[in-house]
C-alpha positions in Angstrom: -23.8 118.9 -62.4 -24.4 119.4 -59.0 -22.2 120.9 -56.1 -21.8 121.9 -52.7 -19.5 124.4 -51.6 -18.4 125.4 -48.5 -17.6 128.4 -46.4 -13.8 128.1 -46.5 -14.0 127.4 -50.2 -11.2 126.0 -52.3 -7.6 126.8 -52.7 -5.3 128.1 -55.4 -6.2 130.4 -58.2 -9.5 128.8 -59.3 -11.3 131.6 -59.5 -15.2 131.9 -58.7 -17.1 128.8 -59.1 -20.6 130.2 -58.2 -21.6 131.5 -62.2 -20.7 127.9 -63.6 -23.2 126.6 -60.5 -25.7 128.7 -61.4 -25.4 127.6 -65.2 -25.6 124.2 -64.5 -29.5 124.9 -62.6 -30.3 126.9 -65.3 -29.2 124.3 -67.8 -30.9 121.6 -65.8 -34.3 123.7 -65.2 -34.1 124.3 -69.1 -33.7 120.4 -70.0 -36.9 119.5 -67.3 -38.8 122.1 -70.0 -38.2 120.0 -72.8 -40.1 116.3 -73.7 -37.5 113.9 -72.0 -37.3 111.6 -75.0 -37.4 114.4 -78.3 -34.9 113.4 -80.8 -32.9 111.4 -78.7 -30.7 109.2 -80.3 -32.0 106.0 -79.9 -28.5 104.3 -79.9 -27.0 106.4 -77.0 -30.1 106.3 -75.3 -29.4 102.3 -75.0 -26.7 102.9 -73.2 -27.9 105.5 -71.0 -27.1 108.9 -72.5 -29.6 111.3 -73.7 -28.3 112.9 -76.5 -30.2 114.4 -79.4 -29.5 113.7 -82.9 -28.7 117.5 -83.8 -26.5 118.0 -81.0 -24.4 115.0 -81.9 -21.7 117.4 -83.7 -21.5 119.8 -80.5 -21.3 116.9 -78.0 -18.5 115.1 -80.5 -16.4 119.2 -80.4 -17.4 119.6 -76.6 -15.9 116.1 -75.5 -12.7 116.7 -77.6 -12.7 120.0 -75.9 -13.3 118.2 -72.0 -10.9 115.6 -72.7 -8.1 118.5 -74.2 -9.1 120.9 -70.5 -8.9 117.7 -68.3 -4.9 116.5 -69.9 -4.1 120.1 -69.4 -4.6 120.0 -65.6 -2.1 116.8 -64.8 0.4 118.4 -67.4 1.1 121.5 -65.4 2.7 124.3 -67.7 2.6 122.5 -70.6 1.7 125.2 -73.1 -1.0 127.6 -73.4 -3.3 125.0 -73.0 -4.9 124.0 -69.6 -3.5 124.9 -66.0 -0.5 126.4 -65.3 1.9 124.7 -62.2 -0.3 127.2 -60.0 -3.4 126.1 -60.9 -3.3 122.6 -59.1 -5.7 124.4 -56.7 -8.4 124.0 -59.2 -7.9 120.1 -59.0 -8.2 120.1 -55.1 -11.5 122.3 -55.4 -13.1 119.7 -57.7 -11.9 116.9 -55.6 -13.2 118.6 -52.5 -16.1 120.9 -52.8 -17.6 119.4 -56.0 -20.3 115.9 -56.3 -19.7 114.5 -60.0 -22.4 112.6 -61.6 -22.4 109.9 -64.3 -24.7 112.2 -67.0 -27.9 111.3 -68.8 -27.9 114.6 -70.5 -24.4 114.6 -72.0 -24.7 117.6 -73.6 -25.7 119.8 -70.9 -23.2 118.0 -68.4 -20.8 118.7 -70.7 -21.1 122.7 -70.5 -21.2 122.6 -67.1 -18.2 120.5 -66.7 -16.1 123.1 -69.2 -17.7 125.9 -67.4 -16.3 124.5 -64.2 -13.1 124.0 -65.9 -13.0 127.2 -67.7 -11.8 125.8 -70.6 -11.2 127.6 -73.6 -12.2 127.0 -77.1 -10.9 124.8 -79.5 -7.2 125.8 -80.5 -6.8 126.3 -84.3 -4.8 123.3 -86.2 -1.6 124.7 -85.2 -2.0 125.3 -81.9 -3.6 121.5 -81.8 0.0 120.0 -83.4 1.7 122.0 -80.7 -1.3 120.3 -77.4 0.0 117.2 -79.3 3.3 117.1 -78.3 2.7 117.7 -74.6 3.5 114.7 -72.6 0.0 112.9 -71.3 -1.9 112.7 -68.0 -1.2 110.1 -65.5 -3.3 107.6 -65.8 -6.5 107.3 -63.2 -8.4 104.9 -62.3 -11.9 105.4 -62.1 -14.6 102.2 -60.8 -18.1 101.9 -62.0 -20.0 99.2 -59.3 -21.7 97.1 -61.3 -21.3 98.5 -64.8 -24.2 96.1 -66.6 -26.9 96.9 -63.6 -29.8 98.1 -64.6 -30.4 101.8 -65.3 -32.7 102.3 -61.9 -29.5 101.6 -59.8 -28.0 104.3 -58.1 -24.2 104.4 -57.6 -22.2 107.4 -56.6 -18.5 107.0 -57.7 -15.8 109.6 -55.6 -12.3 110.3 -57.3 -9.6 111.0 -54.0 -6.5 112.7 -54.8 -3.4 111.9 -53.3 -3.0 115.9 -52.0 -6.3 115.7 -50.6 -5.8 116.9 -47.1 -9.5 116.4 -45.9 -12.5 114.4 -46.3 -15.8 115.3 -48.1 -19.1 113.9 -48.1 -21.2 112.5 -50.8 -25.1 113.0 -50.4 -27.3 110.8 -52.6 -30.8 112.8 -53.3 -34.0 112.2 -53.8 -34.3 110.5 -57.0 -34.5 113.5 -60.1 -33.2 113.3 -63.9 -29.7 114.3 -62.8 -29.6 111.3 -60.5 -27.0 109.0 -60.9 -27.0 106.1 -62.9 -25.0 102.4 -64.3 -23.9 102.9 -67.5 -23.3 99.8 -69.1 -20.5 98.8 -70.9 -16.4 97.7 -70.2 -13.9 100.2 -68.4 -10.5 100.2 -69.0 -8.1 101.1 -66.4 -4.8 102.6 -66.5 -1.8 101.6 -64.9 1.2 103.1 -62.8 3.4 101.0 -61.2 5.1 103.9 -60.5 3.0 104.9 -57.8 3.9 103.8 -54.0 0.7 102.4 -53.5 -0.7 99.3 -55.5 -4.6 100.0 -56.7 -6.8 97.8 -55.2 -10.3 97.3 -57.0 -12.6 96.1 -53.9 -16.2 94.9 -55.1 -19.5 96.7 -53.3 -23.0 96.4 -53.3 -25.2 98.5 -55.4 -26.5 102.2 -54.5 -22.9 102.0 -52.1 -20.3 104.2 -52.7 -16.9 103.7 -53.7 -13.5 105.2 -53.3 -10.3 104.5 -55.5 -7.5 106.2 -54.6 -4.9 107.0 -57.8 -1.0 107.5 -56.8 0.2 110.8 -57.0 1.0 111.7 -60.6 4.4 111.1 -61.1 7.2 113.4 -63.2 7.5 110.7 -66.0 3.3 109.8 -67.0 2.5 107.4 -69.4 -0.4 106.8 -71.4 -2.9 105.1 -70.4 -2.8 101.1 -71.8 -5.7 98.6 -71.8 -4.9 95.8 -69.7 -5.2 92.7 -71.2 -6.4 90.0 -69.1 -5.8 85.9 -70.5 -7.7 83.0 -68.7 -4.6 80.6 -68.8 -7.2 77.7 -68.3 -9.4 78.5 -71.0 -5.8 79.0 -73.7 -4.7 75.4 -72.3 -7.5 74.1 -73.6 -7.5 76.0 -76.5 -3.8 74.8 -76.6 -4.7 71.2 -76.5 -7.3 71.7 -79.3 -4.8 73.4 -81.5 -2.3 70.3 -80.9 -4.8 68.0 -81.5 -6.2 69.6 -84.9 -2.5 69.9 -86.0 -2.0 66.0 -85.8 -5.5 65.7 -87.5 -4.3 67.8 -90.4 -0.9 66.0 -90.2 -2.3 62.8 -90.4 -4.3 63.9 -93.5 -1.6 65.6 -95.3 -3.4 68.7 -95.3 0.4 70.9 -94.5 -1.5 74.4 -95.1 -3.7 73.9 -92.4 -1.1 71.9 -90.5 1.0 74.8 -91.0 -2.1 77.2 -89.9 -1.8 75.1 -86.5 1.7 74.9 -85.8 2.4 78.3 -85.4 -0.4 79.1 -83.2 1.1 76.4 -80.4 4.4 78.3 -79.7 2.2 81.6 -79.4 -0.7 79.3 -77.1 1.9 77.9 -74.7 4.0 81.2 -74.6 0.6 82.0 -72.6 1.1 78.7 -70.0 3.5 78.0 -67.5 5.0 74.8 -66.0 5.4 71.4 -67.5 2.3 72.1 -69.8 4.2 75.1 -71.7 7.5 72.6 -71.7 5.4 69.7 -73.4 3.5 71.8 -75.8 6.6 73.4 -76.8 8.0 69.9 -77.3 5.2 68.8 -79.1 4.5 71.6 -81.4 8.8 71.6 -83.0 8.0 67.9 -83.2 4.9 68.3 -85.3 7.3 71.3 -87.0 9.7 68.9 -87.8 7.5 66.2 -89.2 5.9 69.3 -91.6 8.8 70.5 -92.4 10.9 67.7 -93.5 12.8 69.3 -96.1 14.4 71.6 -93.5 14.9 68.9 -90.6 16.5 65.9 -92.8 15.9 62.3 -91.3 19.4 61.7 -90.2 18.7 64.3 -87.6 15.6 62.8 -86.5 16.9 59.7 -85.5 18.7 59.3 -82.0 22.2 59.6 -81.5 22.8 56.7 -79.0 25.8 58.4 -77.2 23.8 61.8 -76.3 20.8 59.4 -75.4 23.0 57.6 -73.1 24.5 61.0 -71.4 21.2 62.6 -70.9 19.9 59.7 -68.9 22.1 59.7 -66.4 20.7 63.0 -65.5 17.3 60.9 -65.9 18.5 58.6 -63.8 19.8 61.6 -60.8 16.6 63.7 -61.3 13.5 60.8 -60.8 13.1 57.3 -59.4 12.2 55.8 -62.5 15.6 54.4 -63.6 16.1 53.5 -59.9 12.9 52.0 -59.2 13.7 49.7 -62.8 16.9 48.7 -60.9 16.0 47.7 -57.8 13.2 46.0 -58.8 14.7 43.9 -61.3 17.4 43.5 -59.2 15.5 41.9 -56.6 14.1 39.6 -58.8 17.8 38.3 -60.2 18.7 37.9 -56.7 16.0 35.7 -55.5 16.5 33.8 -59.0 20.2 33.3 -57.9 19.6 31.7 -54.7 21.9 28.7 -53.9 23.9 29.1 -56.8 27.8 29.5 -56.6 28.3 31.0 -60.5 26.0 33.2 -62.0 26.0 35.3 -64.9 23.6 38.0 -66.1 23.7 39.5 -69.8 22.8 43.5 -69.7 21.0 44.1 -73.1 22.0 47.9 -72.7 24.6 48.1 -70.1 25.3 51.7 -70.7 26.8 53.5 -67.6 26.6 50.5 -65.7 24.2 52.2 -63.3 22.3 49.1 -62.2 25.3 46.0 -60.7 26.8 47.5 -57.8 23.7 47.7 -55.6 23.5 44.2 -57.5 27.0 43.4 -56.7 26.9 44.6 -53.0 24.0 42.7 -52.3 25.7 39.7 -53.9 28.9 40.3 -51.3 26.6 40.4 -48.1 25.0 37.1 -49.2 25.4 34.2 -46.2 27.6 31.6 -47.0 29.3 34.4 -49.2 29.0 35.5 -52.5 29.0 33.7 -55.6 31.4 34.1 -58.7 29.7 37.1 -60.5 29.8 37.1 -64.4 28.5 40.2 -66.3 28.2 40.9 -69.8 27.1 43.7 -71.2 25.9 44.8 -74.8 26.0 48.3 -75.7 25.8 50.1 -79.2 29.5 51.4 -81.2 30.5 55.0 -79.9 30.8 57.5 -82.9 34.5 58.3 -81.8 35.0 54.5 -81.4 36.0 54.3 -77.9 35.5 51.6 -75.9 32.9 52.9 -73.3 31.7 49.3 -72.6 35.6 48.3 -71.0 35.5 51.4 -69.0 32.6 51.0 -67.2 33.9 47.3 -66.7 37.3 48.8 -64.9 35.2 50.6 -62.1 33.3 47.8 -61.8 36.0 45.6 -61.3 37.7 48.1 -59.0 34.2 47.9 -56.9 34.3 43.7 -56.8 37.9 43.8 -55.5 36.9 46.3 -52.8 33.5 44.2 -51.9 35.7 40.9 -52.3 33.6 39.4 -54.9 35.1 37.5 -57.6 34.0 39.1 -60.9 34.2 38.7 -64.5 33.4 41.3 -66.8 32.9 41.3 -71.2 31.5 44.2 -73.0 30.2 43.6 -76.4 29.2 46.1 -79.2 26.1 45.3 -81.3 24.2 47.5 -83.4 21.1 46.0 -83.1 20.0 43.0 -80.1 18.8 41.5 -83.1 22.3 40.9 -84.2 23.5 38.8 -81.6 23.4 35.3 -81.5 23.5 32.5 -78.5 27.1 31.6 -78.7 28.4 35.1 -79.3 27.9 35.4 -75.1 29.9 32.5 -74.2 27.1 31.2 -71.6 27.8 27.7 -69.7 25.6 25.2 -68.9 23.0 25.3 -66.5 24.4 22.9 -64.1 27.8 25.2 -64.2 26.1 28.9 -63.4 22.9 30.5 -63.2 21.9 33.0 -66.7 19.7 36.4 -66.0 18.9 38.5 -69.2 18.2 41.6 -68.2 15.8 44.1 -70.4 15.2 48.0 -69.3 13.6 50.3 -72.0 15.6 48.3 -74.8 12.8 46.0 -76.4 10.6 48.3 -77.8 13.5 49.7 -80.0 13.4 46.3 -81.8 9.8 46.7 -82.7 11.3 49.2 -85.8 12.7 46.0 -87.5 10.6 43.8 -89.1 11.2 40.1 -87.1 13.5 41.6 -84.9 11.6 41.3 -82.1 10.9 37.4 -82.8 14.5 36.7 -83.1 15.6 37.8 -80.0 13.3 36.1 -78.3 14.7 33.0 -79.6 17.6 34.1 -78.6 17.1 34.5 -75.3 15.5 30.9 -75.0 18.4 29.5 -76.7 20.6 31.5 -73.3 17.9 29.2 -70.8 18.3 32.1 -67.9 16.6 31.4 -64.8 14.5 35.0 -65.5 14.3 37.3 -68.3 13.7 41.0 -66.5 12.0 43.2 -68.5 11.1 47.0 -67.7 9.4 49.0 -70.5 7.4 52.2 -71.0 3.5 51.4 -69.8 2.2 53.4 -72.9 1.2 52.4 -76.3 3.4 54.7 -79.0 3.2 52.5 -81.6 0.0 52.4 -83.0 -0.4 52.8 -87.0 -2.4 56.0 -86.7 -0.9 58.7 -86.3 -3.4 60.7 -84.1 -4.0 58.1 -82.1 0.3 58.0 -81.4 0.3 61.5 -81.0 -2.6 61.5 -78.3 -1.2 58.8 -76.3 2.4 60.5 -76.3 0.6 63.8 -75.2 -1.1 62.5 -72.6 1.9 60.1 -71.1 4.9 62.8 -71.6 2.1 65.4 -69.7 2.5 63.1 -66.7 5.9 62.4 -67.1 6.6 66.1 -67.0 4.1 66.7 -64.5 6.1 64.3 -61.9 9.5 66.1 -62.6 8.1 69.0 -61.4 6.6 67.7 -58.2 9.4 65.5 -57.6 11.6 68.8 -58.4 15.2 66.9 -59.1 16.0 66.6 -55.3 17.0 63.4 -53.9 17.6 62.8 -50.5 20.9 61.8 -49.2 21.7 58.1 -50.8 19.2 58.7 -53.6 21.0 59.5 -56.7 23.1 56.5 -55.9 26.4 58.5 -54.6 25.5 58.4 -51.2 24.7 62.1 -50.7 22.1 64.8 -51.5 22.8 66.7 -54.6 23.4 70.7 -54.7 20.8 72.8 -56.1 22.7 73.7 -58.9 22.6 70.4 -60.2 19.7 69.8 -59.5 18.9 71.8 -61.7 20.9 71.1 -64.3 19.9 67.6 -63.8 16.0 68.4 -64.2 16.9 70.6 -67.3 19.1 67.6 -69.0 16.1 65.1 -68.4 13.4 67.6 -69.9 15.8 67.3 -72.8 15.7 63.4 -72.8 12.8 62.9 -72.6 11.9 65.6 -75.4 14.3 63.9 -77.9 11.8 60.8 -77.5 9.3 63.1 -78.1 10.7 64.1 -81.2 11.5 60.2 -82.4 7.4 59.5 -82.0 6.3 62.2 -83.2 8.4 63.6 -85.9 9.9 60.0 -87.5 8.4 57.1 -89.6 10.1 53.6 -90.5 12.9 52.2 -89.2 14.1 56.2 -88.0 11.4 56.1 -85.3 12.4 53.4 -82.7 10.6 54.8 -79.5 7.8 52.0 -80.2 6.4 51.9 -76.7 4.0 49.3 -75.3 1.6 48.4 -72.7 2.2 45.3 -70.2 -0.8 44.1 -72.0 0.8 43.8 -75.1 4.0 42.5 -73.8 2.3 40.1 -72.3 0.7 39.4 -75.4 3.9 38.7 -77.1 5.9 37.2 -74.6 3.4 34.5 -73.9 3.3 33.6 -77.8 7.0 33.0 -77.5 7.1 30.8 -74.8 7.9 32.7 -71.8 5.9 32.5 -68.7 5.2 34.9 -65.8 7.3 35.0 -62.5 5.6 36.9 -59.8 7.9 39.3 -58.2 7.8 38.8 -54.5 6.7 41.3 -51.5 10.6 42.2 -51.6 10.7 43.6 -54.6 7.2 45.8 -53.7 9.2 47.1 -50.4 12.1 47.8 -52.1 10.3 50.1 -54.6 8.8 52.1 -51.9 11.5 52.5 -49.9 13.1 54.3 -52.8 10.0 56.6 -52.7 11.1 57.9 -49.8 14.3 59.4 -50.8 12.7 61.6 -53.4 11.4 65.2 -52.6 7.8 65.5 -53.6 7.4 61.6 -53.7 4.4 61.5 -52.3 2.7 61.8 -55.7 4.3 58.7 -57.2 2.6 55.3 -56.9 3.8 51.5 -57.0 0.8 49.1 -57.8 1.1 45.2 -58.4 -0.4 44.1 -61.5 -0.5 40.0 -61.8 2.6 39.8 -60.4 4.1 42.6 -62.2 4.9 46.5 -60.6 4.0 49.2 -61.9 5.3 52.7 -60.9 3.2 55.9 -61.8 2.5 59.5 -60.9 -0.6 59.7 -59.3 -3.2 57.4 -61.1 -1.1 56.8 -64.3 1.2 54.5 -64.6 4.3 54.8 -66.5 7.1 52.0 -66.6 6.4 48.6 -65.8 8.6 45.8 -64.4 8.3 42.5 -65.3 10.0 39.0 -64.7 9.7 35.7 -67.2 11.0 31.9 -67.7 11.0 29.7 -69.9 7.9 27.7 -70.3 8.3 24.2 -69.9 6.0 22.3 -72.8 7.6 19.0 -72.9 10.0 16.7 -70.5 13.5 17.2 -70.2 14.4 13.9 -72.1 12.0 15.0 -75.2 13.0 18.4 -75.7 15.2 18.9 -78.5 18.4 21.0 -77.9 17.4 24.9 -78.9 20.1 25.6 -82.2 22.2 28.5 -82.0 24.5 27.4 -78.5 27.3 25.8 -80.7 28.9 27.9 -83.2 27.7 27.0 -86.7 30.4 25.9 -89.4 28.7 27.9 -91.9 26.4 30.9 -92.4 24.1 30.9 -89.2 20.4 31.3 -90.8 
């Protein structure tokens, strides 16, 4: 140890400092005697210290002793150990008048340091149960620059107390064995919040100085905690792995490691934030549930149709998805209604109702005046049997009377589409009125039944509309393997997520369809109750098998596919339909990250480069003359069992 200390010396009751000085030069002078590298432990000596193996027992009691002398000083008449509350001088001397060097002799730094310190001995066992019970230092911070340069670096490190009331100088000498050097290795720093002043940790060259200043040391010190520092990139990753090696073991039935997995996801994404923590979290009880099927029965896996229904009306408030399926398919019914006096369109899930009066009040403002508006609508039984389906008819008929349109409403219950058949919805011939069947997010359900699928599109051929709307999902969720299911869902309900948070739940004023912005509070609410729809499809594609799991999503491709082999042709949805989708862009905060794209006549609406519903129009393709073609069975009521 080396000092300086000048004339009007250090405050306080610190006593003289000169004898320790001299014991230092004597120490040092005694150590340049010695051969530099005799019985030095070769271990310490890799890290920079110069510490012979026989002294390893002193240095081990001399540290304890240090690190005992040093607790004392911030405890302040704590016991017979250390400082008393008058000896704080002692601290502003060593901060002062005093250079502190990072050792390469330990042992001899370490005398000089407890001679400085005049600490005494070791207590006895009893007096070190009673040092024990003193309450700890405040932590302090002290930097290394460049902790893993080389040992020729020179760095000079200066500890300011908050009570020092003058500066001091730090003089780097000519290069000896007591200069200083990097010792490598990790620091751990304390911290105080406490404190009125935040640390600040400000990188520097090497050979620089630098100066941390500690808070003052406050009445109630804790111990010093490492701080533990998480890359939240580098766990998402690790997060998506861990999901991804839980469907793997899933898939091949391999539960112990599956459960392994599944309890590491809800202590990964504890460590993200956002959408990504919300969809992992999703994800993860949904892989839970599939494991643990014994304790999440199947009845409680499937969807409960009324809950579904309720939660997407806050889907519908909170994003422009639902809106954009509206207005799109609306358009396309209206153009397909042109110069008819009676039309009629047939709602395969008529739900709230959300969709007809925009329909409706375009209808009214129609020159020449509106046509005779017929609306059916096809919902699935309530579980308190209520007729939801005639109440939503009431407002709307309260609307067409308002609007002057003349309007005829029916409300049918049907478990499955599949159930229905062509004279159940009473439609009249072609020449009479003009039939739309409209489709949003309800075909893909029918993919859980065997031949469903096939026998609706019958159905709807047997109807002749002028257009078939259909809006689905653009993702494939229903592919045989299960990884491949899961890592589609992951990535699409990602996205999905990701949009609600940009888009935030806030509408401008007309957007949610009331004609007014909504108040933050449910805005919220809103953004929570959609998180929650769309996790309980999360759960269905995840969690359920067989006829249970009926979110059986599907790419345009495929529908394409399908609808082509059944006879249905394309209709290209005009530039009307494209404008009317990004007008209603414009009412969403954060809508700039949304995207409508025409795709062969078909719109698509995504969040940045992925698309995720799709709207599509169709006809009937025409294969053979009018006066060949056979009448389609099924528009006359059968006198027996219908097949």
């Amino acid at each position: 140890m080396k000092r300086e200390h000048p004339d009007s010396g250090g405050s306080g009751s610190g006593g003289d400092f000169s004898a320790p000085a001299a014991a230092s030069v004597n120490g040092k002078s005694k150590c340049m005697e010695e051969p530099p590298d005799a019985g030095v432990d070769e271990l310490l000596a890799a890290l920079g210290y110069k510490v012979r193996s026989s002294e390893m027992a002193d240095v081990a009691q001399k540290l304890e002793q240090l690190e005992m002398a040093m607790g004392g000083i911030g405890g302040g008449g704590g016991g017979g150990l250390g400082f008393c509350g008058g000896d704080e001088g002692v601290v502003s001397h060593l901060a002062i008048d005093t250079v502190h060097y990072n050792p390469s002799d330990l042992s001899t730094w370490l005398e000089s340091m407890l001679s400085e310190l005049n600490a005494p001995p070791l207590p006895p066992p009893s007096a070190a149960s009673t040092a024990s019970n003193l309450p700890p230092p405040p932590p302090t911070e002290i930097l290394l620059d460049d902790p893993l340069a080389p040992a020729e670096s020179s760095t000079v490190t200066t500890v300011n107390f908050s009570h020092n009331r003058h500066g001091h100088q730090i003089y780097t000498s000519c290069p000896s064995d007591y200069e200083l050097k990097a010792i490598p290795g990790r620091i751990v720093y304390g911290s105080d919040d406490s404190g009125p002043d935040k640390k600040r940790v400000k990188p520097s060259k090497p050979s620089s100085a630098t100066t941390v200043d500690p808070p003052a040391a406050s009445s109630s010190s804790s111990t010093a905690r490492p701080v533990v520092l998480v890359d939240s990139q580098e766990t998402g990753i690790r997060l998506v792995h861990t999901l991804m090696a839980c469907a793997e073991a899933v898939q091949q039935e391999n539960l112990k490691a599956a459960d392994a997995l599944v309890k590491q996801i809800s202590l990964l994404a504890a460590s993200q934030g956002g959408p990504m923590r919300k969809v992992a979290t999703y994800f993860g009880d949904a892989l839970a549930r599939r494991i643990y099927r014994r304790i999440y029965p199947s009845e409680d896996l499937s969807l409960d149709w009324a809950f579904s229904d309720a939660l997407q009306m806050h889907f519908y408030e909170t994003c422009p998805y639902l809106k954009f399926a509206h207005f799109t398919a609306n358009q396309a019914i209206l153009e397909a209604f042109a110069g008819h006096s009676r039309v009629h369109v047939i709602d395969f899930g008529m739900k709230q109702g959300m969709q007809w009066p925009a329909l409706m009040q375009a209808l009214a403002l129609r020159p020449g005046g509106p046509p005779s508006f017929r609306l059916t609508g096809i919902g699935p039984p309530q579980p308190d049997n209520s007729d939801a389906l005639q109440q939503v008819g009431w407002k709307l008929a309260q609307l067409a009377e308002t609007i002057h349109v003349e309007f005829e409403y029916r409300g049918f219950v049907a478990s499955s589409l599949a159930d229905l058949e062509p004279y159940m919805l009473d439609v009249r011939p072609s020449e009479v009125e003009a039939v739309a069947v409209n489709s949003v997010f309800e075909l893909h359900r029918l993919l859980a039944r065997p031949g469903a699928i096939d026998k609706v599109m019958n159905t709807v051929k047997a109807l002749k509309p002028k257009i078939f709307t259909v809006v689905e999902q653009e993702a494939n969720h229903n592919s045989p393997v299960f990884v491949d299911r899961f890592n589609e869902s992951l990535h699409y309900y990602s996205t999905m997520f990701d949009s609600i948070e940009g888009c935030g739940g806030v509408a401008a004023s007309g957007g949610g369809g009331g004609g007014g912005s909504l108040s933050p509070g449910s805005n919220c609410q809103d953004q929570v109750m959609t998180e929650v729809y769309l996790g309980q499809q999360i759960y269905n594609v995840v969690a359920c098998e067989g006829a249970d799991r009926v979110e059986r999503h599907e790419t345009l491709a495929q529908w394409r596919d399908r609808l082509g082999s059944a006879g249905y042709v394309p209709v290209h949805l005009g530039s009307n339909a494209f404008k009317q989708a990004s007008m209603l862009l414009a009412l969403f905060a954060g809508g700039d990250g949304y995207r409508v794209e025409e795709n062969d006549g078909c719109l698509m609406l995504g969040w940045h480069t992925r698309p995720l519903i799709t709207t599509s129009a169709w006809q009937i393709g025409r294969t053979r003359t009018s006066d060949d073609e056979p009448p389609i069975s099924g528009l006359t009521r059968p006198e027996s069992d219908s097949p």
